[in-house]
PAVO-547883 format. One record per residue (C-alpha): residue number from 1; residue in three letters; x, y, z. Coordinates in nm, 2 decimals. Example, Ala and Ser with C-alpha at 12.3 -4.5 7.8 and 13.67 -1.06 7.14 Angstrom:
BEGIN
1, ALA, 1.23, -0.45, 0.78
2, SER, 1.37, -0.11, 0.71
! end
This chain:
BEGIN
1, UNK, 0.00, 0.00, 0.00
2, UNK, 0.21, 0.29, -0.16
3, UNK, 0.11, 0.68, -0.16
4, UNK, 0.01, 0.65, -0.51
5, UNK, -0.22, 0.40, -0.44
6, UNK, -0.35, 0.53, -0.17
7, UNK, -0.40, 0.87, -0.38
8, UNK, -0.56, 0.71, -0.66
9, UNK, -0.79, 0.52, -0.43
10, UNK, -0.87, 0.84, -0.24
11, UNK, -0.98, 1.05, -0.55
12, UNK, -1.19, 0.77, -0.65
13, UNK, -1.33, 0.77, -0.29
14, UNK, -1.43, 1.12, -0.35
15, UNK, -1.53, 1.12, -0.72
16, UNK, -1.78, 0.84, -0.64
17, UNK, -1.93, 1.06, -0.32
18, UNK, -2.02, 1.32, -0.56
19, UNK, -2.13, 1.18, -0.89
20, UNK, -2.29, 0.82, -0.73
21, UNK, -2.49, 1.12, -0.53
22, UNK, -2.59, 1.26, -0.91
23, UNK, -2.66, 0.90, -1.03
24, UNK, -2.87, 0.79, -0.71
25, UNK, -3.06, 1.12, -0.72
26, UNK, -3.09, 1.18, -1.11
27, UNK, -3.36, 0.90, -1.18
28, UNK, -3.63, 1.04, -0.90
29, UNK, -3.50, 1.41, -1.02
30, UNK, -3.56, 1.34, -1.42
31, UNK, -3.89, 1.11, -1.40
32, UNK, -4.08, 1.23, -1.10
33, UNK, -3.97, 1.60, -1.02
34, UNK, -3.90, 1.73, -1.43
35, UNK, -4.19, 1.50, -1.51
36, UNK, -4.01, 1.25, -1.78
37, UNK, -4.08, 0.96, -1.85
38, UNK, -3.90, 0.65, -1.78
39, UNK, -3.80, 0.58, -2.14
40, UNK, -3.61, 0.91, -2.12
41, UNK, -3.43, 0.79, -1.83
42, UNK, -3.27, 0.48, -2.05
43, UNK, -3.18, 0.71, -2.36
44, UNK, -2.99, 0.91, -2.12
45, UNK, -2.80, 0.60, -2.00
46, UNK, -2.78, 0.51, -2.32
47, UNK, -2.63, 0.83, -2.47
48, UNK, -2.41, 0.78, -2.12
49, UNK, -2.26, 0.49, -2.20
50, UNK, -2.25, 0.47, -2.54
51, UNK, -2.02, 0.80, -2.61
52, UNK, -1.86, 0.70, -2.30
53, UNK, -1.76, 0.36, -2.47
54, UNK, -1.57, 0.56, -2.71
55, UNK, -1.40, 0.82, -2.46
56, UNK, -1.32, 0.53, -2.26
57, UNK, -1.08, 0.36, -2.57
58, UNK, -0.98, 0.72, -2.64
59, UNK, -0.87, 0.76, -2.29
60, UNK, -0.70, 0.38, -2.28
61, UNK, -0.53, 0.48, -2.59
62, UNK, -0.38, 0.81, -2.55
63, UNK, -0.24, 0.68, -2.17
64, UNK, -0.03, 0.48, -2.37
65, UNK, 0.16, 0.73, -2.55
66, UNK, 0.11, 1.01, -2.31
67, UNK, 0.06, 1.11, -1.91
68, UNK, -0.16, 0.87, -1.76
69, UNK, -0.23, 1.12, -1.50
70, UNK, -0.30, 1.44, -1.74
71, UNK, -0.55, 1.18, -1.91
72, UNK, -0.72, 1.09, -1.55
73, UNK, -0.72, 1.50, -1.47
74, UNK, -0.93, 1.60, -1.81
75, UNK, -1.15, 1.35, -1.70
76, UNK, -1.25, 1.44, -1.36
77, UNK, -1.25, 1.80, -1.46
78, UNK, -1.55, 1.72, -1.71
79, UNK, -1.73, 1.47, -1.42
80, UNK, -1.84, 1.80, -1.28
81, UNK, -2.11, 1.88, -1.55
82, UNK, -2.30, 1.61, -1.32
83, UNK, -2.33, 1.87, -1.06
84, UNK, -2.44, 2.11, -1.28
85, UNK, -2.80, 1.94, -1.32
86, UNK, -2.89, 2.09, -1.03
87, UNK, -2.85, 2.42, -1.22
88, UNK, -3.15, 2.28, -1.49
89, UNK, -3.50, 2.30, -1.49
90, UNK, -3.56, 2.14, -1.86
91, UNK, -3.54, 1.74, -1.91
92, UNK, -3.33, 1.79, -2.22
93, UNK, -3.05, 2.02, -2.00
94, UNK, -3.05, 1.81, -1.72
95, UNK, -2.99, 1.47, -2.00
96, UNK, -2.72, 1.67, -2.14
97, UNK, -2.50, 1.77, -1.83
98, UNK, -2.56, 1.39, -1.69
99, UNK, -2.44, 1.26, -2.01
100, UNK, -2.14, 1.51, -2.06
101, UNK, -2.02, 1.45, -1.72
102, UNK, -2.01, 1.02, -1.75
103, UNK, -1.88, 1.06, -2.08
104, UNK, -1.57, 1.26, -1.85
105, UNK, -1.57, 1.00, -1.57
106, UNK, -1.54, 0.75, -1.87
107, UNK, -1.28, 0.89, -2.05
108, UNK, -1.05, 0.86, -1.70
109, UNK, -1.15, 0.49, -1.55
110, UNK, -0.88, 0.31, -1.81
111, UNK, -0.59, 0.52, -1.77
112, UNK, -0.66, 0.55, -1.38
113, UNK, -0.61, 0.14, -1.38
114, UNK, -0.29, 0.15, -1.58
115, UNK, -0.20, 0.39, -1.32
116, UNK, -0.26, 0.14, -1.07
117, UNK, -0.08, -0.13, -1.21
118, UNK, 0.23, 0.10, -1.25
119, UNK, 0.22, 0.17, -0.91
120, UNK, 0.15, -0.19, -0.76
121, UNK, 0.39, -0.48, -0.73
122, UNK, 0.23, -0.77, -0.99
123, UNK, 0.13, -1.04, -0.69
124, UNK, -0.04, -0.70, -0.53
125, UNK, -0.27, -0.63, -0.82
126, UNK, -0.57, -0.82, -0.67
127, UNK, -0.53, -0.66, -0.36
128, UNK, -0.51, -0.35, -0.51
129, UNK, -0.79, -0.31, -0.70
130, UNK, -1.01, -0.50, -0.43
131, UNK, -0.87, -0.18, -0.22
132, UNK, -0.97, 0.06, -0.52
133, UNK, -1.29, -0.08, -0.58
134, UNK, -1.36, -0.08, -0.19
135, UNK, -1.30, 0.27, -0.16
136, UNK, -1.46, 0.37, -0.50
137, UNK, -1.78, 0.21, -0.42
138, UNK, -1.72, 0.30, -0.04
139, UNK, -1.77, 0.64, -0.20
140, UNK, -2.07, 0.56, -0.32
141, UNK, -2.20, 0.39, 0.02
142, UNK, -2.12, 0.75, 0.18
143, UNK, -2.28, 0.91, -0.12
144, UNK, -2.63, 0.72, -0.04
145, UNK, -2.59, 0.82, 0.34
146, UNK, -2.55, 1.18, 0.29
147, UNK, -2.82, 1.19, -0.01
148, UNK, -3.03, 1.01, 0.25
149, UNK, -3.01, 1.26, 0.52
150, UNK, -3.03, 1.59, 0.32
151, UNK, -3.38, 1.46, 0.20
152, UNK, -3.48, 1.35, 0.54
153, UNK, -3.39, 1.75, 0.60
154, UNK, -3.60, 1.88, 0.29
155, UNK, -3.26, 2.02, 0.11
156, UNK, -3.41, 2.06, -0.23
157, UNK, -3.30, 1.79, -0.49
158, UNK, -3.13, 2.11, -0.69
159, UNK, -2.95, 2.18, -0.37
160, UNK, -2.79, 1.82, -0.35
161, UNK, -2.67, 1.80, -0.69
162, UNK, -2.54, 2.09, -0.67
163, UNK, -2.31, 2.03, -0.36
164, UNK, -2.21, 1.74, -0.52
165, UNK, -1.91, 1.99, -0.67
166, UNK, -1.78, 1.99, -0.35
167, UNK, -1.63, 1.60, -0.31
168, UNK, -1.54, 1.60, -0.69
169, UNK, -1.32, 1.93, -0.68
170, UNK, -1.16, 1.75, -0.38
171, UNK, -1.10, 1.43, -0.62
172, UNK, -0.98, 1.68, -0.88
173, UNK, -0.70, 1.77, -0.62
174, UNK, -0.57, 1.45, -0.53
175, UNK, -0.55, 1.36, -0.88
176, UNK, -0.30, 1.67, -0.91
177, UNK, -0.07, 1.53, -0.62
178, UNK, -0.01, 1.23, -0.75
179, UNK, 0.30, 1.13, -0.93
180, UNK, 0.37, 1.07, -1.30
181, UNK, 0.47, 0.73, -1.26
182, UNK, 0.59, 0.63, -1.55
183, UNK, 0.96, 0.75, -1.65
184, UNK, 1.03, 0.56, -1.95
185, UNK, 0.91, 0.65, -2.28
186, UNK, 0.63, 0.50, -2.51
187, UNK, 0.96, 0.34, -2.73
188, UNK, 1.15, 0.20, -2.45
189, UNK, 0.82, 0.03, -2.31
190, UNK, 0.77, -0.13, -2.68
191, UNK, 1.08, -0.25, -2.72
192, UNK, 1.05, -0.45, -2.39
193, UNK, 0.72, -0.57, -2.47
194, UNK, 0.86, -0.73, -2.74
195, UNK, 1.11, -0.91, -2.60
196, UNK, 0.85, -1.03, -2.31
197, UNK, 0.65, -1.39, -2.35
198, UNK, 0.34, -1.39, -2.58
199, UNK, 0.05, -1.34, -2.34
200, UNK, -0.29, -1.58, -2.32
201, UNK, -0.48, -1.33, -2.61
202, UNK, -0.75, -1.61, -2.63
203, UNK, -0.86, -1.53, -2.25
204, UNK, -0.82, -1.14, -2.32
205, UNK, -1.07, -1.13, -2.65
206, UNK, -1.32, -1.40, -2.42
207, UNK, -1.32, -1.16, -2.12
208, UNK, -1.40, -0.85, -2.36
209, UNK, -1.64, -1.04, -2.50
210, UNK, -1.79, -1.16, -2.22
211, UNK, -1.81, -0.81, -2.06
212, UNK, -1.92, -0.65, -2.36
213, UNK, -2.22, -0.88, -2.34
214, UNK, -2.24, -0.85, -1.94
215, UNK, -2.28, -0.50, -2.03
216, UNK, -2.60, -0.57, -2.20
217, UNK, -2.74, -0.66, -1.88
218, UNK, -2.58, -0.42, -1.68
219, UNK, -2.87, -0.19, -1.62
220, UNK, -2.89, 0.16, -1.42
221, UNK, -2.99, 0.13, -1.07
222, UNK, -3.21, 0.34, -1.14
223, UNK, -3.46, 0.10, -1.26
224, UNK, -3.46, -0.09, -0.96
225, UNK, -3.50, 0.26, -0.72
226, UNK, -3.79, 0.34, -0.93
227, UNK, -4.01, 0.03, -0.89
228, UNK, -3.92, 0.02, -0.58
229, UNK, -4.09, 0.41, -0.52
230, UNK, -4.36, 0.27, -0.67
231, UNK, -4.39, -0.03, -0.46
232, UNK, -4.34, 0.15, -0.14
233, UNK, -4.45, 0.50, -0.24
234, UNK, -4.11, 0.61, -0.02
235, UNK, -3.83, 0.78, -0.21
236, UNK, -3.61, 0.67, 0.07
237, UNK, -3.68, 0.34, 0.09
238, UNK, -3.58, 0.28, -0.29
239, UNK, -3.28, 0.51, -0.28
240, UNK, -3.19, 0.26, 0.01
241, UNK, -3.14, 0.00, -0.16
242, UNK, -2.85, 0.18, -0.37
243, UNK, -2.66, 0.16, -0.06
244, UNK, -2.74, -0.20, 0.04
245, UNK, -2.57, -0.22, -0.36
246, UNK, -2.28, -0.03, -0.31
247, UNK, -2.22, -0.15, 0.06
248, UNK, -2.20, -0.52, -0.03
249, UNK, -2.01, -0.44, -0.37
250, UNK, -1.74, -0.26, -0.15
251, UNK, -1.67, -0.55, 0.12
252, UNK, -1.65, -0.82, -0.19
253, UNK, -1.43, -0.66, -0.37
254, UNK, -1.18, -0.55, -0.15
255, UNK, -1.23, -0.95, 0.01
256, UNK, -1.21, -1.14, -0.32
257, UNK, -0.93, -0.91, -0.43
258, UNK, -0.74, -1.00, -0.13
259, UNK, -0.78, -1.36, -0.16
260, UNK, -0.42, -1.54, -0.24
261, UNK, -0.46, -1.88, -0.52
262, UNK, -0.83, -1.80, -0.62
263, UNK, -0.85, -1.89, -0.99
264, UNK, -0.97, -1.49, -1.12
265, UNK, -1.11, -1.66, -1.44
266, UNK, -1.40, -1.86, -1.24
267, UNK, -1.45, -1.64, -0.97
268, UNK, -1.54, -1.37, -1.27
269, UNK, -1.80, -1.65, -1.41
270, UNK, -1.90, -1.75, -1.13
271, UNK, -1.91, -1.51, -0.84
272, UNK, -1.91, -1.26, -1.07
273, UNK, -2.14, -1.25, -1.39
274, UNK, -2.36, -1.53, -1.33
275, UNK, -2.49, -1.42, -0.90
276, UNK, -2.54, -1.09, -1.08
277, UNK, -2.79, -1.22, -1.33
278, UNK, -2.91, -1.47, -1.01
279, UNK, -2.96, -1.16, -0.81
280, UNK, -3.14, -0.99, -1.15
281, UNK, -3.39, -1.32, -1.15
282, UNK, -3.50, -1.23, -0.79
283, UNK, -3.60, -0.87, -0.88
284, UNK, -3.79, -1.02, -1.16
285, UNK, -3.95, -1.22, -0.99
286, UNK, -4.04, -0.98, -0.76
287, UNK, -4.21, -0.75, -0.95
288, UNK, -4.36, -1.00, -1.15
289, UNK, -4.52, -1.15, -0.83
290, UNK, -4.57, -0.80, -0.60
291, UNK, -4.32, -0.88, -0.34
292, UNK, -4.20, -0.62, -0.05
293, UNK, -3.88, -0.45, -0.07
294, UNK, -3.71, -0.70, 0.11
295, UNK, -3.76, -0.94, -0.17
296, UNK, -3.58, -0.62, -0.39
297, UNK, -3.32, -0.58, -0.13
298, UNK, -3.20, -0.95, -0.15
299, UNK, -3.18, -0.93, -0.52
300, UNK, -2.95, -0.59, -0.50
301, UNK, -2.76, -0.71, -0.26
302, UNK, -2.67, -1.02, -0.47
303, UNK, -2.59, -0.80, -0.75
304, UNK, -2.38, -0.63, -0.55
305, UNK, -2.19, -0.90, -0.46
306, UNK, -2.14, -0.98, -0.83
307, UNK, -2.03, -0.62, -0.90
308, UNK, -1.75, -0.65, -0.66
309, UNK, -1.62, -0.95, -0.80
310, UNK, -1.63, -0.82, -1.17
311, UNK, -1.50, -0.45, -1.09
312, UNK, -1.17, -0.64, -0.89
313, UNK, -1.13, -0.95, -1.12
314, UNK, -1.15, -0.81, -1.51
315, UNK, -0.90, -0.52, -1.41
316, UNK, -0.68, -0.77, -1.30
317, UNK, -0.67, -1.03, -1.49
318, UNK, -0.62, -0.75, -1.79
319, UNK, -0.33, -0.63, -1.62
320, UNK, -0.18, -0.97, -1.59
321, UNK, -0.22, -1.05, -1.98
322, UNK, -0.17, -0.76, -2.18
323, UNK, 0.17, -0.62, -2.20
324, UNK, 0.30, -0.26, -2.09
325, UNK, 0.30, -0.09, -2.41
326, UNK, -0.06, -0.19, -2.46
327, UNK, -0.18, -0.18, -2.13
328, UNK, -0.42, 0.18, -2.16
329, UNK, -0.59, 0.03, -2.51
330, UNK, -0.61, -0.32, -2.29
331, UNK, -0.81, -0.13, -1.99
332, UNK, -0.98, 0.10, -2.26
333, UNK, -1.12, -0.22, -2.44
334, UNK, -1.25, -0.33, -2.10
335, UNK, -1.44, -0.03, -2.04
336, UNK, -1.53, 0.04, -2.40
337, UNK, -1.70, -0.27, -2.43
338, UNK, -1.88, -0.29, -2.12
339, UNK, -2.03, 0.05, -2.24
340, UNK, -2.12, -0.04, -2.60
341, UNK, -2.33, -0.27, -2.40
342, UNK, -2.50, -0.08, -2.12
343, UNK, -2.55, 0.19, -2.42
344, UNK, -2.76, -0.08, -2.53
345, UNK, -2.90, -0.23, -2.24
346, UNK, -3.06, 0.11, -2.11
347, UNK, -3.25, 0.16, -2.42
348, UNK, -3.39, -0.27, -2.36
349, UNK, -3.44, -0.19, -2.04
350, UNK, -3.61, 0.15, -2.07
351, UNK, -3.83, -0.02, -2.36
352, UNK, -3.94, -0.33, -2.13
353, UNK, -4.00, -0.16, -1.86
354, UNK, -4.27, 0.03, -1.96
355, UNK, -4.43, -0.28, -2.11
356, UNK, -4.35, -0.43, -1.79
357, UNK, -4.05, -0.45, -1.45
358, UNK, -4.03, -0.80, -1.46
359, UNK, -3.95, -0.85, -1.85
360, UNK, -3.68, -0.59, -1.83
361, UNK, -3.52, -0.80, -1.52
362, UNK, -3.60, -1.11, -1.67
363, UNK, -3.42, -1.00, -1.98
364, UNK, -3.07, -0.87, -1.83
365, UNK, -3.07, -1.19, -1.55
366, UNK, -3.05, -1.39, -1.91
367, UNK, -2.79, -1.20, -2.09
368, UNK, -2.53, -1.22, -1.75
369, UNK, -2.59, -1.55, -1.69
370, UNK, -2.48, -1.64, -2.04
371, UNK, -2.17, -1.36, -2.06
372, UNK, -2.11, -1.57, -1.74
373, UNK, -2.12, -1.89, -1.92
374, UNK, -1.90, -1.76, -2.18
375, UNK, -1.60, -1.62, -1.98
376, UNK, -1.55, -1.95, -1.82
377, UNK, -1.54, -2.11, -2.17
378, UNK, -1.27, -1.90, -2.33
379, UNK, -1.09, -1.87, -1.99
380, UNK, -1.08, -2.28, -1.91
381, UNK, -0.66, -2.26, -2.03
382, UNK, -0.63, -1.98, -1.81
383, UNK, -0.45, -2.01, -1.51
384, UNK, -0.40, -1.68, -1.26
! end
């Protein structure tokens, strides 16, 4: 546990306590209080995550040939366009600040990785992206505290996005202290890449694959937060359950990631893709059948569990496969396809769930299962 990776875990700690505040809020905000519609809510997510699949490349890309760290700065600078929806009264203004501001927090997720694996030892890298994800998603956890209490205390919902600036300037800082890592230049790097051993590319093209298709079931929260309001009539109840979410994702990731001899290909299928789409079955069935909230809660709280796994395990195993020179376009091809596939997904899901909640769940518990399925095929030769 160096200082730059205690730096880059800290600004993610605070970039996720402002915009996981934004994304908690922004659902409630965009259907109920600017009177959208649901359908509105996936198009945003989709035009989220589908530019952001691009930036995210972009961003993998240009880390390998330039700063790392200037690339994880632009980034977080743009993220704050999420706090500015508190500035909009107008659906269309508030889509277009959400969307700018993931696009930013996109653009900055590979490059922030390679970072990490620069700065960590390679029998560490588990342990340090459980510890990243822990405190990335920790942010988060905080984020649904705080967003909790100011609406316990009537702060207005513009209010709350707007002091969401606050945590993400701090983030902005930290990414300022921290050290360009890397020393040697993008030619030196390529010239030992070549001279290392060929790396397992049949794993690397599975897992992108695989998470390109997990993406397609890899839904906002916001779906969930919604029927849940409508199943309780209580906004805090539903915004609840986004911190059972993030609370259990924290504590797996920074567990599994810690683990010493677990086989990262399996626990991704396993622990990872497929109790995600087993916790997407319960909220299907759920809504399908008019259960409480604690039926809703055990089914986030399993996809939480299967969102720690993935956020620790692909990082690492890409870092363990692809070489230096690489290593950006490597991270930026995990990200970029996860995206193209929630780009995708939102629009599914925003489409099914106005014919009906439990064919939208029904549908992404499907699509993970089988992107779980599929990793543990093309990663059987795999070993970690």
């Amino acid at each position: 546990m160096n200082d730059d990776v205690l730096l880059i875990s800290l600004s993610a700690f605070f970039a996720d306590l402002g915009y996981q505040t934004v994304q908690a809020l922004f659902p409630i905000f965009l259907v109920v209080t600017l009177a959208s519609s649901p359908v509105a809510f996936g198009m945003a997510n989709a035009l989220a995550f589908g530019g952001g699949a691009v930036l995210a490349y972009v961003g993998g890309v240009l880390s390998d040939r330039h700063s790392r760290k200037w690339i994880v700065v632009i980034g977080s600078a743009f993220i704050l366009l999420m706090s500015a929806t508190g500035l909009s009264y107008s659906p269309v203004i508030a889509i277009a600040l959400f969307v700018g501001g993931w696009w930013g927090r996109n653009l900055r997720v590979p490059p922030r990785r390679a970072m990490l694996t620069d700065a960590s030892r390679r029998k560490d890298l588990g342990k340090a992206f459980g510890f990243l994800h822990a405190l990335d998603i920790g942010g988060g956890l905080v984020a649904v505290a705080l967003l909790l209490a100011l609406l316990s205390l009537n702060v207005s919902q513009n209010s709350i996005l707007l002091i969401t600036a606050l945590p993400l300037s701090i983030s902005l800082i930290i990414v300022l202290m921290i050290r360009d890592i890397r020393k040697s230049t993008y030619k030196e790097r390529a010239r030992r890449s070549a001279e290392s051993p060929t790396v397992n590319m049949s794993a690397f093209k599975g897992i992108v694959f695989a998470t390109a298709l997990y993406g397609f079931s890899y839904y906002s929260l916001g779906f969930p937060i919604l029927t849940l309001a409508k199943v309780t009539s209580n906004n805090l109840i539903a915004i609840g359950s986004y911190g059972v979410y993030l609370g259990v994702s924290a504590i797996t990731g920074y567990y599994i990631g810690s683990r010493k001899g677990i086989n990262t290909i399996r626990a991704l299928g396993w622990l990872g893709y497929i109790i995600s789409g087993i916790g997407t079955a319960i909220l299907a069935i759920a809504s399908g059948l008019g259960f409480g909230a604690a039926a809703f809660y055990i089914g986030v709280a399993l996809m939480g569990f299967g969102l720690g796994v993935v956020e620790t395990m692909e990082p690492t195993i890409i870092s363990l496969i692809k070489k230096d020179v690489k290593l950006g376009k490597g991270m930026g091809a995990l990200t970029g396809s996860r995206s193209f596939g929630i780009f995708s997904a939102n629009v599914i899901m925003g489409l099914l769930y106005v014919i009906s909640p439990a064919d939208s769940y029904t549908y992404a518990a499907a699509v993970s299962i089988i992107a779980g399925a599929i990793v543990l095929w093309y990663g059987r030769k795999f070993r970690s």
